[in-house]
Structures are given as C-alpha cells and as structure tokens.
C-alpha positions in Angstrom: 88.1 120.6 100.2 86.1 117.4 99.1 85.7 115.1 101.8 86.0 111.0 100.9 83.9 108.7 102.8 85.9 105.5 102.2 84.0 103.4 104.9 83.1 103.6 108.9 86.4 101.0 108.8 88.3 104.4 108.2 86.8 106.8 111.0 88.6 108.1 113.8 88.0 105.3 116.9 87.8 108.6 119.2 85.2 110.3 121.0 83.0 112.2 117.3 82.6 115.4 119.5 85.5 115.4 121.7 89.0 117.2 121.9 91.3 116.0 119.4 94.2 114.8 121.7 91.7 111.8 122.6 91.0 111.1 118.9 94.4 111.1 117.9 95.6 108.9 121.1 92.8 106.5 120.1 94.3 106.2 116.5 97.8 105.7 118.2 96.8 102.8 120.2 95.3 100.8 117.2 98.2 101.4 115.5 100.6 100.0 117.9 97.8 97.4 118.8 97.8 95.9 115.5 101.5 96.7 114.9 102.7 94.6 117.7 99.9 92.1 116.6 101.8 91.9 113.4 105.4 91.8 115.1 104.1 88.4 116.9 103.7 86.8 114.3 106.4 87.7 112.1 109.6 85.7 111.4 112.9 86.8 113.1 114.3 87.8 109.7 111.0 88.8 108.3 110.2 92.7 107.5 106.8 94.9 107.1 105.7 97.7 104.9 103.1 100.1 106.3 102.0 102.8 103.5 100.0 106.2 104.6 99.2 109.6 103.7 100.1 112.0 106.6 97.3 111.7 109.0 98.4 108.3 110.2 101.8 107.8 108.7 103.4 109.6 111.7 102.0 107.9 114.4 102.8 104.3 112.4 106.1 105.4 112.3 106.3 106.3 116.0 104.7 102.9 117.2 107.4 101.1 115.0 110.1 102.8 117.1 108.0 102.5 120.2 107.6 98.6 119.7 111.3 98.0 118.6 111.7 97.2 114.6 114.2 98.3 113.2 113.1 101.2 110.6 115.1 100.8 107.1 113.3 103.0 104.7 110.9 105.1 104.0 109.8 105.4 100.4 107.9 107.8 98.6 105.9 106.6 96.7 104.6 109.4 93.6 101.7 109.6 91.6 102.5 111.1 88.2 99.3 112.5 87.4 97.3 112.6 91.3 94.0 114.3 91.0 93.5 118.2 91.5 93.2 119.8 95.2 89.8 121.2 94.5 90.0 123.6 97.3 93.1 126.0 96.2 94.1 125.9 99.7 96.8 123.2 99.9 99.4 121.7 97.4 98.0 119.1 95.6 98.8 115.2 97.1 100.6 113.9 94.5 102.7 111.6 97.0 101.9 108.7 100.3 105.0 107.7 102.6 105.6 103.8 102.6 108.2 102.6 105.8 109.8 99.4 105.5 111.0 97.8 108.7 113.0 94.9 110.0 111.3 92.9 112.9 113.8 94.2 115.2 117.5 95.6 115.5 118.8 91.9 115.1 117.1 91.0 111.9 118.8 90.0 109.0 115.8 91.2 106.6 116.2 89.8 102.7 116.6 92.7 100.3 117.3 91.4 96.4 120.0 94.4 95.8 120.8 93.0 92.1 117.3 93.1 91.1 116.6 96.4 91.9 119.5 97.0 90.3 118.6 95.3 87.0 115.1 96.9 87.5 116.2 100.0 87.4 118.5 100.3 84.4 121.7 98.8 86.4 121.2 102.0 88.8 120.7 101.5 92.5 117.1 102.0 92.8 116.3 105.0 94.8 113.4 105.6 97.7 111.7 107.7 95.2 109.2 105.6 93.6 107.2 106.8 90.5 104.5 104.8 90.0 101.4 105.2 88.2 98.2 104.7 90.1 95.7 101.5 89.4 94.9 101.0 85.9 91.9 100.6 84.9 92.0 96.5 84.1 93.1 96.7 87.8 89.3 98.4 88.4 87.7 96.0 86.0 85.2 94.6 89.1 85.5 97.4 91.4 87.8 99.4 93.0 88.6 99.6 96.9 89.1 103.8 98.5 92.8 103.2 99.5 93.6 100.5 96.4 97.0 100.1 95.5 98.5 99.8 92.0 100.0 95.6 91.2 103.1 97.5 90.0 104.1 99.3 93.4 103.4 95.4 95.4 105.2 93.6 92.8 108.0 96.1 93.6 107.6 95.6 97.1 107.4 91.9 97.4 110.1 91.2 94.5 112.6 93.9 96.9 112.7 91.8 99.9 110.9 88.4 99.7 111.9 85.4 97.8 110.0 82.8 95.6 108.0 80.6 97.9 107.9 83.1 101.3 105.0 83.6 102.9 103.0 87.2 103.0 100.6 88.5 105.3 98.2 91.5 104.6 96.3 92.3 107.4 93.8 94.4 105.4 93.7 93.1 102.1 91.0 95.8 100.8 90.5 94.9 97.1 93.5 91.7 97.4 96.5 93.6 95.2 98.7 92.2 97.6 97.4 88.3 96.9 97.6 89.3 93.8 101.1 90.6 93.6 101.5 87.4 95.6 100.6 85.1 92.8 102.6 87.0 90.2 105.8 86.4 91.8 105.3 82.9 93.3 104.8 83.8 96.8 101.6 82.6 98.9 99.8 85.0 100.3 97.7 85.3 103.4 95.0 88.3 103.4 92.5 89.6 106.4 89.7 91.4 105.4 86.4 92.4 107.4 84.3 93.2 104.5 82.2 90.7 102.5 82.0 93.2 99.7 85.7 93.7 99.2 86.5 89.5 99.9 84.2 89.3 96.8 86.3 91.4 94.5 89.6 89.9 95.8 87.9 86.4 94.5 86.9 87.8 91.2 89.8 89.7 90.8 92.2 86.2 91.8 90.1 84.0 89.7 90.4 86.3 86.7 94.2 86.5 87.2 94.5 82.9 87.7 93.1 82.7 84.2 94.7 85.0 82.5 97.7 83.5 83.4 96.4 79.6 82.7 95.6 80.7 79.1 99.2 82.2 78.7 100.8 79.1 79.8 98.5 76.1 77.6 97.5 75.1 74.2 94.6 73.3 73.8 95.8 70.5 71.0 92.9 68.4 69.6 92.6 66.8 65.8 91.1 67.4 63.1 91.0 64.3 61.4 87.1 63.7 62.4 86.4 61.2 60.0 88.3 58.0 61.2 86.4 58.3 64.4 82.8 59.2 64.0 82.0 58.4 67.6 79.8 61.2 69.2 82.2 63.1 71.7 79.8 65.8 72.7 78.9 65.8 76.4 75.1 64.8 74.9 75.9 62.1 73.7 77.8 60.6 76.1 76.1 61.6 79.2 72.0 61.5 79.5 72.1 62.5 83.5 74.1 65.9 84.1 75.1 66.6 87.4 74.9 70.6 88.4 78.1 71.5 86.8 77.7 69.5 83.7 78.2 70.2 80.4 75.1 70.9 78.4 74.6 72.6 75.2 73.7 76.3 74.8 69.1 76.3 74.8 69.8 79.7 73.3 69.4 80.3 69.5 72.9 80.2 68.1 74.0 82.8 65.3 75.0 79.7 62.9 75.0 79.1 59.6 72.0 76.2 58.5 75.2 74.1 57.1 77.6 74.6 59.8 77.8 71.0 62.0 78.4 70.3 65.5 81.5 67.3 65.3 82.7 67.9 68.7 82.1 68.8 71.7 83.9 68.4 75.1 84.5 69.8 78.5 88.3 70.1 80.4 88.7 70.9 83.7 92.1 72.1 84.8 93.6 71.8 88.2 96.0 74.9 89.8 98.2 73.8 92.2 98.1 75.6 95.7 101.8 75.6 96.0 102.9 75.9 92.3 100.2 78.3 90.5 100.8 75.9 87.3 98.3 73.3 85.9 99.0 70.2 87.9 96.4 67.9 86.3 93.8 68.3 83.4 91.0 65.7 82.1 88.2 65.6 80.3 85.3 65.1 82.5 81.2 65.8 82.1 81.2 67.2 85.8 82.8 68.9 87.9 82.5 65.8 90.7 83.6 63.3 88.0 87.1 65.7 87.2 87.2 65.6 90.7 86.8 61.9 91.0 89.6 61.3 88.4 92.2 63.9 90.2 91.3 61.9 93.4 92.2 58.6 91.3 95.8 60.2 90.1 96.7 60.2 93.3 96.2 63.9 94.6 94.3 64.9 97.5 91.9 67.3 97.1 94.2 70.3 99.1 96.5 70.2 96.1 94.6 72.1 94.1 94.0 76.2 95.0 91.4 76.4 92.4 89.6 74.4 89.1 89.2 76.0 86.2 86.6 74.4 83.6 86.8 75.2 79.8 83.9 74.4 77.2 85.3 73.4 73.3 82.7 73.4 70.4 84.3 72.8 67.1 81.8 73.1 64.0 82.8 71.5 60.3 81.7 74.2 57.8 
C-alpha cells in the first residue's frame, strides 16, 4: 500500500499514538463542528454536498443525521480509469461517495429536473456519475491532493443552484468550485488556509477569466494608416510611464529590417463582479489612468472583479 501525504491539514486531529476510538471521535467532532458551522449559515431552502472516500464519508454522513438535514442523495461518483492498488491487497478505488442534503426536513431545496434530463440524453440522470478525473489543462499550475474535476462541480452547481445564487466552499483546495462558479454565473465564496493553494485558485481564476474574455471580444482597429499619420504608440504619446505602463519590448525582436512599427496601443478591459462580462474597455497608457477613466464613466471601483490589460503591435510589411 502506498501511503499519500496530502498535507498536516489532512491528519487525524487524535492522539498520533493512542487507541483508535479517540482518533476516530476526534474526526467526528470536526465533522459535525464544521457541519453545523455550515448549517448556520445556510439559507432555509439552501442544500450542501460533502464528497469522501470511506474513511470520513461515514461519519459525515452520520453528523448530517445527527444535526438534522435532510439527506437526499448520495452519489457515486466513478473514475473510469482510477490508478492501480499497488498492494494486491484490496480492490482498486475506482469510486468516492458524494451526499447531497437539504438544510433540514422543511427545505424546499432547488433541483433543475429538466436539465438533468436534457444532460443526460432526455433520461433521468441517475446517482451514478461517471466522470473523468482532472484533465490535465485543469493541472496546468498545479494540482491540489483531493482536486476535483470542473466537470463533476459544474454538474453539481447546474443540478440544484440557479444563475446568480450564492456558493460557499469551505475548503476551496485548488478553487474548482469558484471556478465552476464562474462558468455557470454563480458567485462564489471560497475558504482556504493555505497561501500556496489561494495562489493557484488566483492563477487558475485569472486564466479562466481570460479564456473566456477572448471568446466573447474582437478587437476591431483599421487599417487605413495613411489618413492619420499621428504616432499612436504608447512612446509617443506618453514620455513618463507610471509602473503598469505600456513600454516597448528592450529585447531584440525577431523582425524583418523592413517591417515598421505604425501602431501601437494598450486596452484595458474591465470584468464585472456581478456579470463576468466586459463592462467597460478604454485605451489607457496605465493601469491608474484606465482606472481614472472607469471612475469618470460613472462606476465605482467595486464594479469591477478583475482588469485585464492587452498589448496591440501592428507592423506594415
């Protein structure tokens, strides 16, 4: 058996050395701890999903009932192609339970029926999910021990939460469920103790956001240079660049001698916190000057989740 050291997050909050009935009490009374924790804060009609292999699955699923939700299903979520059981010794873990449950007995939890319907080939969708594990774009800046694939959360979130609801992840690891989140218009509220892992949610976010900005937008400019021979580089109309300014490349450039720089210019583009759509875009030397302009269309600053800044070079052979 090969033994994974996913982080001292994951060890048992028992005694190292002593009997296992303590151990396994002291995992029980997190789980309820941070279950109830959870139940506080969520709305009357809300619902949670807990996932887990089977050394903590069982006692989640016992401090559910213990606390009061209401239990609605337990999924199975299976691997197609899991890695080997290197000892012989066991069947190989090609499966992790996942329950869903109501905040309690009088909840009137959202489940989209028709969709999982429609998803699933105008079958109802059973609670036998097979679902690949993360790809490897999902692992592009690193990977989290416990990481779950974007396809089983958008599943998850598209089954029973609508377009705007809030989510809460409590530990957001590697941030699939932010962003699931952002794929299906939801907002997204993540927890996570590690500066390491908050890192890679950023990166991966960030990359996501802009994946999806350069779906959505074509740049447009003209190429009729000639009635206009004013110099639109960021050179020539700036002399003092501020830290995010716009500044030519001091590396050697692969260019042809006869190629000829015509036009130059830097766009800043403005996601809305609410929306995840462009909700402003100028042309702007700095960051503080795009800024300055968004301030003077009449947005406040907390409009915008994040600023993304593109360069343009355009060369007349």
């Amino acid at each position: 058996m090969v033994s994974v050291h996913k982080g001292d997050w994951d060890k048992s909050r028992g005694p190292d050395l002593g009997p296992a009935r303590a151990r396994i009490e002291n995992v029980h009374e997190f789980n309820r701890a941070w279950l109830a924790a959870a139940q506080r804060v969520l709305k009357p009609n809300g619902s949670l999903w807990v996932s887990g292999t089977a050394h903590v699955i069982h006692s989640v699923g016992f401090a559910l009932q213990q606390l009061g939700f209401k239990l609605l299903n337990d999924i199975s979520w299976v691997k197609p192609n899991p890695p080997p059981n290197l000892s012989c010794r066991y069947f190989t873990h090609a499966a992790e339970t996942i329950i869903w449950a109501a905040k309690n007995s009088k909840s009137r939890h959202t489940f989209n029926y028709k969709l999982m319907k429609e998803t699933n080939r105008g079958k109802q969708m059973k609670s036998v999910w097979g679902i690949r594990p993360p790809e490897s774009w999902e692992k592009k800046f690193g990977k989290h021990p416990t990481q779950k694939p974007v396809a089983l959360l958008d599943r998850i979130l598209l089954a029973s939460t609508n377009e705007g609801d809030l989510v809460l992840d409590p530990f957001s690891g590697s941030g699939t469920t932010a962003i699931a989140a952002l794929r299906t218009r939801r907002t997204a509220v993540g927890l996570e103790l590690s500066y390491e892992y908050l890192a890679l949610t950023l990166q991966r976010l960030t990359s996501d956001l802009i994946r999806v900005e350069l779906s959505l937008t074509t740049i447009q400019f003209s190429l009729d240079l000639l009635p206009d021979p004013m110099d639109r580089s960021c050179s020539g109309r700036f002399l003092k660049r501020a830290p995010f300014s716009c500044k030519p490349s001091t590396q050697p450039q692969p260019m042809s001698a006869n190629l000829k720089l015509v036009q130059q210019e830097c766009r800043f583009y403005f996601i809305g916190r609410h929306n995840r759509v462009v909700i402003f875009s100028v042309l702007a030397p700095t960051l503080e000057a795009a800024r300055e302009k968004f301030r003077a269309s009449g947005h406040p600053d907390s409009d915008a989740l994040f600023i993304i800044k593109t360069e343009t070079q355009i060369y007349l052979a």
